[in-house]
N, C-alpha and C positions, 0 to 999 in steps of 0.2 A: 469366748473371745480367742482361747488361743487356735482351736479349730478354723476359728476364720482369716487367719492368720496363716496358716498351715495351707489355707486352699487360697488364698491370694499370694504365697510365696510360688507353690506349686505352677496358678496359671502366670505369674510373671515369668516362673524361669522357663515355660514350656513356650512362651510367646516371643522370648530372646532367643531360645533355639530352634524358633523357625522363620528369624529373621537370616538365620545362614544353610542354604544349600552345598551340599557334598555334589561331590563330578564322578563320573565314573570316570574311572584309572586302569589303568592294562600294566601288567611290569611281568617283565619277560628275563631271564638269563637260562646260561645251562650250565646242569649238577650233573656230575657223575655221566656224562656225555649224553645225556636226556635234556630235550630242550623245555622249560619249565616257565609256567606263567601263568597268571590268575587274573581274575579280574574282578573290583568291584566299586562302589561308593566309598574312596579310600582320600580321593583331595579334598581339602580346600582352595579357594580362588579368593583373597581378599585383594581389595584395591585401593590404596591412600591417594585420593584427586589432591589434596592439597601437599603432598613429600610427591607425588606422581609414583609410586612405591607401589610394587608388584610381589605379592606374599605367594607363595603355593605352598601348604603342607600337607604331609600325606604323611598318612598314621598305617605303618605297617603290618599293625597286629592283624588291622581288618579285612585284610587281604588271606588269611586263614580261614579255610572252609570248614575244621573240628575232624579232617581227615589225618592223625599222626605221619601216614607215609606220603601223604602228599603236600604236607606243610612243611615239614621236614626242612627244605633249603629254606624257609621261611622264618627258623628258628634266630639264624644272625643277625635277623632284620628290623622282629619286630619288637624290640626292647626300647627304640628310639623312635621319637617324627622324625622324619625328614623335610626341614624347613629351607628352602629359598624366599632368599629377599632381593631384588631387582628395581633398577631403577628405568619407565620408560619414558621412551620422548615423546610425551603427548601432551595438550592440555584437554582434552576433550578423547577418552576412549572411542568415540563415536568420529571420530573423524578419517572417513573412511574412504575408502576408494571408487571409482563410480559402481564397482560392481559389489559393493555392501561389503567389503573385509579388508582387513589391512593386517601385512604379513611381515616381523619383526624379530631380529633379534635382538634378546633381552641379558645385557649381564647384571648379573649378580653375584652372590655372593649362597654357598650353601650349607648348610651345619646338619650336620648326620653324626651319632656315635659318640658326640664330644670333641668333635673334628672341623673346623671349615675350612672352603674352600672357595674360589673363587670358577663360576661355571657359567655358561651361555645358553641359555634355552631358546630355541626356535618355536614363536607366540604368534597365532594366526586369530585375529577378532574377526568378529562377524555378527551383524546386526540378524535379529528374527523378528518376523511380523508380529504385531499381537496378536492376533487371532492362530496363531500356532499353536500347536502342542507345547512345542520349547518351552512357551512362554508359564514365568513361572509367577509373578508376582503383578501386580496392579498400581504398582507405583507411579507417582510423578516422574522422578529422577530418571535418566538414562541408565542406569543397572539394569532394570528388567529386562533391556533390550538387547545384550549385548551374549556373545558366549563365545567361548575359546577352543581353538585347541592346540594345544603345546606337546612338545617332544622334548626331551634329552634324554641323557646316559652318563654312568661313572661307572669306576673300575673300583671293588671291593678294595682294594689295599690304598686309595685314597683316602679311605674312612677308617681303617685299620679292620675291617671287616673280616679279612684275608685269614686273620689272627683267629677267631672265633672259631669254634667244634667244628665245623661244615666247612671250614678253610673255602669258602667261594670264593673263586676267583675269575670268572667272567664276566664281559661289560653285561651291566644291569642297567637296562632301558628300559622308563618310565614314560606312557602317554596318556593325555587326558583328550576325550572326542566331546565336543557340545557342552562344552562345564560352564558353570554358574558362575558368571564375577560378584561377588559375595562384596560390598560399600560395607569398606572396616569403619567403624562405631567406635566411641568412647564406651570400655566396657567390653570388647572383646579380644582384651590382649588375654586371656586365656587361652585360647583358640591358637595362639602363633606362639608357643614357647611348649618347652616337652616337660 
């Protein structure tokens, strides 16, 4: 009994964590007058249709490749997510322009470190065919169809980052290309708190 238990706990949590796609991420600043920047599967993209609430987190540990001298500026980063929460003017993500994208700025609000702040990201949607590669899921809903991609940047002593061993202090610009708008669920506030 309890082994089947054991293996219906396992496919339940493995079929909730592939109800959410990760985006690939780019984050770029410079250390020590070397321009520095990695890339990987490091956002999240949640969407609340009913608050119209615009989540992105991005978890910076996973942006470590296990290289000591190359993660290095990496070290004051990744102890925290880095959470925005935004509010957009939409009722309909898909409500787009004749040429399939709709390009927006987005404020919100951001918490890094123990710290928030109030920041503006620059949010470009874009509807994909089904028959795409993009395309990631087989749903009814308009989520499958939709993907983003967004830009900003902060300055380490906005976050008190500045402070930390690596004293970094140049703008840190984060981009996401073709990311998954991830339909936040009852059951994944896990996902959006550090």
């Amino acid at each position: 009994m309890n082994k089947l238990f054991i293996i219906f706990l396992i496919s339940a949590l493995s079929a909730t964590a592939q109800d959410v796609h990760s985006s690939k991420t780019y984050i770029q600043t410079c250390y020590h007058n070397q321009q520095c920047f990695s890339l990987n599967n490091t956002a999240l993209i949640f969407y609340k249709p009913d608050q119209h609430e615009l989540i992105i987190v991005v978890d910076f540990a996973k942006f470590k490749i296990g290289n000591d001298t190359l993660d290095e500026w990496l070290d004051d980063l990744d102890d925290s997510k880095l959470i925005f929460k935004g509010h957009l003017n939409a009722d309909n993500l898909l409500s787009l322009t004749q040429h399939n994208s709709k390009a927006q700025l987005v404020n919100g609000m951001i918490s890094f470190n123990g710290v928030t702040h109030a920041h503006t990201i620059e949010l470009t949607l874009f509807e994909i065919p089904r028959e795409g590669m993009l395309f990631k899921d087989n749903q009814n809903d308009y989520f499958d169809r939709i993907n983003a991609n967004l830009q900003f940047g902060f300055y380490p002593k906005e976050f008190k980052i500045n402070k930390k061993p690596h004293h970094l202090k140049k703008k840190i610009t984060l981009a996401v290309y073709r990311g998954y708008v991830n339909p936040f669920k009852q059951g994944m506030e896990h996902w959006i708190t550090n």
